[in-house]
C-alpha positions in Angstrom: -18.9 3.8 -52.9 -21.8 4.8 -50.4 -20.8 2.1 -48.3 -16.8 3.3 -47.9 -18.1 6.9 -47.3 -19.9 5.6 -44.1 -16.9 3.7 -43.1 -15.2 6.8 -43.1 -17.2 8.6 -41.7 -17.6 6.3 -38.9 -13.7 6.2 -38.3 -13.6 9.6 -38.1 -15.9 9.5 -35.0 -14.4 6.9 -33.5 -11.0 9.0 -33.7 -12.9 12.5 -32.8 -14.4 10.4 -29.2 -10.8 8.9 -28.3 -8.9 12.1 -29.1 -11.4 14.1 -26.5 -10.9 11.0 -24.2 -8.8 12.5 -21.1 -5.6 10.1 -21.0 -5.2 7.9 -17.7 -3.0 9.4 -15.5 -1.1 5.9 -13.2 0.4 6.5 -10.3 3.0 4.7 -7.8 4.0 4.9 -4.3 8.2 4.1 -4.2 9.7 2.7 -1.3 11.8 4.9 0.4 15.5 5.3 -0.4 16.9 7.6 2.3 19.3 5.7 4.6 18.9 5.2 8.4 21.2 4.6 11.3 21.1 0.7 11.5 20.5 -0.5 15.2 23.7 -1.6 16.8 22.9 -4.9 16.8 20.0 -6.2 15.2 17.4 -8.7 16.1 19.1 -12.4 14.9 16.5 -14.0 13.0 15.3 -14.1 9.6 11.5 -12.7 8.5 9.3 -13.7 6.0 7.2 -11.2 5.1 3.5 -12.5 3.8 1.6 -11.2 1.1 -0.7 -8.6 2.4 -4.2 -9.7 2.4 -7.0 -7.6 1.2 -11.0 -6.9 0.6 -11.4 -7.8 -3.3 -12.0 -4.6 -4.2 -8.5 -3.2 -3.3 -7.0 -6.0 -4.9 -7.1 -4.0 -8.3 -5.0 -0.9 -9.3 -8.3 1.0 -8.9 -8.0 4.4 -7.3 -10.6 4.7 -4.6 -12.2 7.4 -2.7 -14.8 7.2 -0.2 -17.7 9.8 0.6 -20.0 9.3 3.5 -18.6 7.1 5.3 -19.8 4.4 3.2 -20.4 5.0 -0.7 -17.0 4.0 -2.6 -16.1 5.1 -6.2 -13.2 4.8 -8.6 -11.6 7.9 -10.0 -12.3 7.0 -13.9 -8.7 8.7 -15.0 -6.3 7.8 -12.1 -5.3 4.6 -11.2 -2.0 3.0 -9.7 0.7 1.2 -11.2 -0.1 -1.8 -8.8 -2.8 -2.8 -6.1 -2.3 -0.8 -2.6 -1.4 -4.6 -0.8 2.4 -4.9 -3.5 3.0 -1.3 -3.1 2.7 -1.6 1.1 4.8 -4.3 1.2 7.7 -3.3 -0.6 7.6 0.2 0.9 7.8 -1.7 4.8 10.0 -3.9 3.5 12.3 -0.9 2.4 11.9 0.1 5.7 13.3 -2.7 7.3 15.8 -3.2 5.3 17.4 0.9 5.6 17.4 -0.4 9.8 18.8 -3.2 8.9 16.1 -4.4 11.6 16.3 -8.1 10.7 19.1 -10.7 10.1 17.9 -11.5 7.1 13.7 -10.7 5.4 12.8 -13.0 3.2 10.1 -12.1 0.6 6.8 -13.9 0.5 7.3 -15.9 -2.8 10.4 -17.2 -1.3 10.1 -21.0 -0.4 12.5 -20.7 2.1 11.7 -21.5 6.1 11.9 -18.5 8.3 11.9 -17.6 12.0 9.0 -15.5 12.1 6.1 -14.6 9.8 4.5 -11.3 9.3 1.3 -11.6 8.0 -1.3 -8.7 7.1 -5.1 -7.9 6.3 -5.6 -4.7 4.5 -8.8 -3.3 5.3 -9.1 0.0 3.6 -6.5 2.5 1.7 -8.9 5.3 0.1 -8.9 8.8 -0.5 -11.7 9.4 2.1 -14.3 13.1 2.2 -15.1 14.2 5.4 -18.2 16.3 6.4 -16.1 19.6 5.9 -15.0 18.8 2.5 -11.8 18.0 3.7 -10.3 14.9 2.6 -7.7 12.5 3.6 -5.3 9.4 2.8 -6.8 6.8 5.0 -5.1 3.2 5.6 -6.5 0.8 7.8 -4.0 -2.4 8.5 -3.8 -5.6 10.5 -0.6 -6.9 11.6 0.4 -10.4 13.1 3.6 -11.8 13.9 3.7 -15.6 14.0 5.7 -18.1 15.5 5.5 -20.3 12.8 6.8 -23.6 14.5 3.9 -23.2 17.5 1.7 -21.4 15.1 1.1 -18.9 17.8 0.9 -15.0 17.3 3.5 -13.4 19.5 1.6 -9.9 18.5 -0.3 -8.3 16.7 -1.3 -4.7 16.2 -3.8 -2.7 14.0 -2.8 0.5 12.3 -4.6 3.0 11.2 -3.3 6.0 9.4 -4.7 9.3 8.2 -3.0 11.9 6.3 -4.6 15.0 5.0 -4.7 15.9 1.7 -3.9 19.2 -0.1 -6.8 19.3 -2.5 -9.8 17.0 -3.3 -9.1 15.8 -6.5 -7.1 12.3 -7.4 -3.5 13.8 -7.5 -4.2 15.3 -3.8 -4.9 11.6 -2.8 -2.5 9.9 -4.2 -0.2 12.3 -2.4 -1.9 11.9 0.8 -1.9 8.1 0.3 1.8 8.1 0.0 2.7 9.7 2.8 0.2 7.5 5.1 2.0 4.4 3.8 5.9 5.5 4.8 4.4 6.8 7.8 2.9 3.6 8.5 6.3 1.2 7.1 7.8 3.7 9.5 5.5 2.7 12.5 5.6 -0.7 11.6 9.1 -0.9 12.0 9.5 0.5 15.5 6.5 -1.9 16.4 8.8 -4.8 15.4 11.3 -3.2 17.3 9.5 -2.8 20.4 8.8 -6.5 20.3 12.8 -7.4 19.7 13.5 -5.8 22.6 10.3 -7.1 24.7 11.2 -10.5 24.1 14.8 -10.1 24.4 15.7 -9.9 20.6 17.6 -6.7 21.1 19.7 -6.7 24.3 
């Protein structure tokens, strides 16, 4: 009888610690939806977009800040739905498809051959603290496109993009975070169209 007693009285704690447990709040960042003006004719060649590389740690649907230029921490209640490199891609590959940039974009698990390859190395994406107490989404990207019959880059371009954020908790950086990755989708599109029309692509 003793022994049951404890038992309960040990569930009852256990309940008690994971009722005052704060629930984990997830978060996403959805491509965008709103339609664009397609080009009037668009660059005649298909695009595979790679799988965004990453540092290990942003591989994980860990939501990080950064303080002091250097220390990084994980908000212990917020996290995403899906690591930073997934959500990037499919929000630039939105983007190219609402311009309707590309003859065709193929997706990275896609065995088929394409014309050109995008590839990427994602560097940082955290909800960074300045010295003011200010805080901000920051994204820090590597783009290269690839010939991928010479193997040769044809360009590449590193982006780095900082949002501000409304407050300094986790919901204020998410926010911020999801505006710097349209913006950027949005800068890497015209970059990609800069080069159509450098190299002749768009007449």
């Amino acid at each position: 009888m003793k022994t049951i007693f404890t038992y309960t009285i040990v569930a009852f704690i256990v309940a008690g610690c994971s009722a005052l447990r704060p629930s984990v709040h997830e978060y996403t960042i959805l491509p965008s939806t709103t339609p664009r003006v397609a080009l009037i004719q668009s660059i005649n060649a298909t695009l595979k977009i790679s799988s965004t590389r990453s540092i290990s740690s942003l591989a994980s649907t860990q939501l990080y800040y950064l303080k002091d230029a250097s220390n990084i921490d994980a908000y212990l209640y917020s996290r995403w739905s899906d690591s930073p490199s997934n959500m990037i891609d499919r929000s630039l590959t939105s983007s190219l498809q609402n311009r309707q940039l590309f003859a065709t974009l193929i997706p990275a698990t896609s065995n088929a051959t394409a014309d050109v390859i995008l590839e990427s190395d994602l560097n940082a994406f955290y909800h960074r603290f300045n010295d003011d107490s200010k805080s901000e989404g920051f994204i820090d990207i590597t783009y290269r496109l690839i010939d991928p019959k010479t193997k040769k880059i044809i360009a590449s371009k590193r982006f780095v993009i900082l949002e501000p954020a409304l407050s300094g908790d986790a919901k204020g950086g998410v926010d911020a975070l999801t505006k710097a990755t349209q913006h950027l989708s949005e800068n890497t599109t015209n970059w990609l169209e800069a080069i159509g029309k450098e190299n002749l692509w768009i007449k």
